[in-house]
C-alpha positions, 0 to 999 in steps of 0.5 A, a space after each residue: 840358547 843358554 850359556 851351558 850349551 855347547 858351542 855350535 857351529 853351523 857349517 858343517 858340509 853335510 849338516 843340511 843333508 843330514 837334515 833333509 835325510 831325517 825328513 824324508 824318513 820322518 813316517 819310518 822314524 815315527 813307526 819305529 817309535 810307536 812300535 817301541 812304546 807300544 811294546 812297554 805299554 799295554 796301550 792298544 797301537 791307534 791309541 798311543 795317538 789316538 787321532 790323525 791329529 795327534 799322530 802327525 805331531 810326530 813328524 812334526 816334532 822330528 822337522 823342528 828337529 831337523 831345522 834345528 840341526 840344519 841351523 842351530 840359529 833356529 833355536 827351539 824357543 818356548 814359542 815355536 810350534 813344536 813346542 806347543 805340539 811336545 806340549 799337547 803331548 804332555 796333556 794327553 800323556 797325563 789324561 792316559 794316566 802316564 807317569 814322569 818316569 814313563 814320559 822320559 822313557 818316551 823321548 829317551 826311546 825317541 833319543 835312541 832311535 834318532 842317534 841310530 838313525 844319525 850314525 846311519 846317515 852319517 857313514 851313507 853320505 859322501 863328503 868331508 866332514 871334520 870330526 868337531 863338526 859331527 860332533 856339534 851335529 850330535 850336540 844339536 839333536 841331543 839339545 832338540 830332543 831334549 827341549 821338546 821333551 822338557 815341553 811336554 813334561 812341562 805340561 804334564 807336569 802343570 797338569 800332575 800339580 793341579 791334581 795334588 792341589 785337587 787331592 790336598 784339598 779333598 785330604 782337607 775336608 776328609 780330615 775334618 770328616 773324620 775328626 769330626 766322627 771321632 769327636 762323636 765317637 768318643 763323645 759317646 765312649 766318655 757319655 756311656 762310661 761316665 754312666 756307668 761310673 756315676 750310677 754303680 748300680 744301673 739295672 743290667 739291661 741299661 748296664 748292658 746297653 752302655 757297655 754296647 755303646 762304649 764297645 760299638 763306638 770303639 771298634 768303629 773309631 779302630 776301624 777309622 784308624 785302620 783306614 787311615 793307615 791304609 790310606 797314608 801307606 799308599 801315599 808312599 813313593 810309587 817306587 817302594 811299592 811291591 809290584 806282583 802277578 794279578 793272582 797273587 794279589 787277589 789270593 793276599 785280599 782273599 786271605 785277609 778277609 777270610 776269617 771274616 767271610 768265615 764268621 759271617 759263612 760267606 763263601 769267597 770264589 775267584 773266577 777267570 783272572 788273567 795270569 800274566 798281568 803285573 799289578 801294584 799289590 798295595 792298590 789292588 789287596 786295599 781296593 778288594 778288600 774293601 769291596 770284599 769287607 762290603 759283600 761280608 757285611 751285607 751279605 742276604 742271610 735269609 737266602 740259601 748261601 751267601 757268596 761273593 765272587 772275583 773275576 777280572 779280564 783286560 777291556 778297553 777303557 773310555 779313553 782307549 787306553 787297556 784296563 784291567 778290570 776286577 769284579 767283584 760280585 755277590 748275591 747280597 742285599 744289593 743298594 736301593 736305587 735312590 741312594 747308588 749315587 752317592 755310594 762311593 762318598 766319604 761317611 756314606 752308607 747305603 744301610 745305615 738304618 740297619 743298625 746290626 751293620 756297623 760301618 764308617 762310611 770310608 771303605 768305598 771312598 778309600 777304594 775311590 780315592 786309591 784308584 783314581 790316584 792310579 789313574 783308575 775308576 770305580 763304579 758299581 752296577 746292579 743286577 737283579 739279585 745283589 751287587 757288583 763293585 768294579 776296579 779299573 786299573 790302566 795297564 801299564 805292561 803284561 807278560 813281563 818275566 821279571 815279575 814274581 809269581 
């Protein structure tokens, strides 16, 4: 124990009755405490702990409570099983896609719900009691409850900073990626000008042809930017972020791309989406105007109307977890079949032989990279005619009143 606890004593008269009381009510305890994450997670209720395993951790983690309240000389070392338990915890909090925030708010509700439970207990048992003693007794189950959660943040957190290493790692190569496209691009600016400027009267068409290649490449290295800046906003802190209603980040992704949609004489439809779902705006309008910007691009214009449509609703995920998933869909040149798998690569693109079509070859990793770092998916499926590209997003809570409409 270190020396900034409090001293504790190990006498009090009705400790070990307070003791054998929080076991003998550990399921109850444990229901109360799955029922209050449930309401402020959208997880479905088996899943919160999705194996008996995992769910008898919970009794657990109250016994090495209990013990520990009974006789503050059983600390709660790193090593005890409890601990390891609180750990595991951790790791399934992390593959969830919780956050640090979320994981306190756990044990704070875990907190709550014990202290109420305590103060209960307390005035049913019969027998003295000093003051002193009670207040060691509450010092005790603050202590324990505060151990195990710092072991279950411990390894949520050793888990969080192997995925930060993973992602400096892939910001690595993603910047030598692209200094290594803008090298080209402007390799082609300087060569086309230099062109024009050592040859004053090159033939109109070759004229024409160089001015082509410095504008081309220049609207590709803007667009290259753009999709830095994108990237480096949502590197932001998660707390500065704006937090809106589905529609209405659906409707700002919309608006973006509309002037777009128009030119190239797309029509943009918004299908069936959930009402009460609360969303990053920021994650959602970067994601969906990506995929909005592939279906404009890559639009069939020899068919009879081009469209691209979004539609999402609220599916259970691999993991068990609740999704909000978005579709977007269109009827355009779809992806041939060799080269689906690598859609979602940085530089690649499905139709570079196209070369009407201009494009860097980011905007689909970006949309990987931005949902992933949310603990969300990508992917993209093919029916017969077109394309449809899928954003996954764990739901974290629906219905809240507190969100703008």
């Amino acid at each position: 124990m270190d020396s900034s606890a409090p001293p504790l004593t190990s006498d009090c008269p009705i400790a070990g009755t307070l003791a054998s009381l929080l076991r003998e009510s550990r399921q109850e305890l444990t229901k109360q405490w799955l029922d209050r994450i449930n309401e402020r997670v959208a997880i479905v209720p088996n899943r919160i702990f999705p194996s008996e395993e995992l769910l008898d951790h919970v009794p657990l983690l109250i016994d090495g409570i209990a013990s520990y309240l009974e006789n503050p000389a059983a600390e709660v070392s790193a090593d005890a099983p409890v601990v390891a338990k609180a750990m595991e915890l951790g790791a399934l909090r992390h593959a969830q896609g919780f956050d640090a925030y979320e994981i306190l708010k756990e044990y704070e509700i875990l907190g709550g719900i014990l202290f109420t439970f305590f103060i209960r207990a307390v005035n049913a048992v019969d027998g003295p009691c000093e003051k002193g003693d009670l207040m060691a007794c509450s010092a005790r189950l603050f202590r324990a409850v505060t151990i195990i959660q710092q072991a279950t943040m411990t390894d949520f957190l050793r888990l969080a900073n192997e995925q930060v290493g993973e992602r400096e790692n892939r910001l690595r190569a993603f910047n030598r990626m692209v200094s290594h496209e803008i090298k080209n691009r402007l390799g082609a600016v300087l060569g086309a000008s230099g062109m024009l400027q050592e040859a004053p009267d090159l033939a109109a068409p070759e004229r024409s042809r160089m001015v082509g290649i410095i504008a081309r490449n220049a609207r590709e290295m803007t667009t290259t930017v753009e999709r830095i800046i994108e990237l480096s906003q949502l590197e932001k802190d998660a707390r500065q972020h704006r937090h809106v209603r589905l529609p209405q980040a659906v409707k700002e992704a919309v608006r973006q791309m509309r002037e777009a949609a128009r030119s190239a004489k797309v029509e943009v439809r918004v299908g069936s989406i959930p009402t009460d779902i609360e969303v990053d705006a920021a994650v959602v309008e970067v994601c969906l105007t990506n995929y909005l910007s592939n279906a404009i691009k890559y639009a069939d214009r020899s068919g009879p109307g081009s469209r691209v449509e979004i539609t999402g609703e609220v599916e259970t995920g691999e993991s068990g977890t609740r999704e909000i998933v978005i579709r977007v869909t269109d009827n355009g040149m779809g992806v041939p079949t060799e080269k689906r798998e690598r859609l979602f690569e940085r530089f690649f693109r499905a139709h570079d032989d196209i070369s009407a079509i201009e494009g860097t070859g980011l905007g689909l990793s970006i949309v990987r990279d931005t949902a992933e770092s949310h603990g969300g998916r990508t992917w993209a499926e093919f029916p017969e005619k077109g394309s449809v590209f899928i954003l996954a997003l764990p739901l974290r809570r629906e219905g809240d009143p507190g969100v703008p409409s």
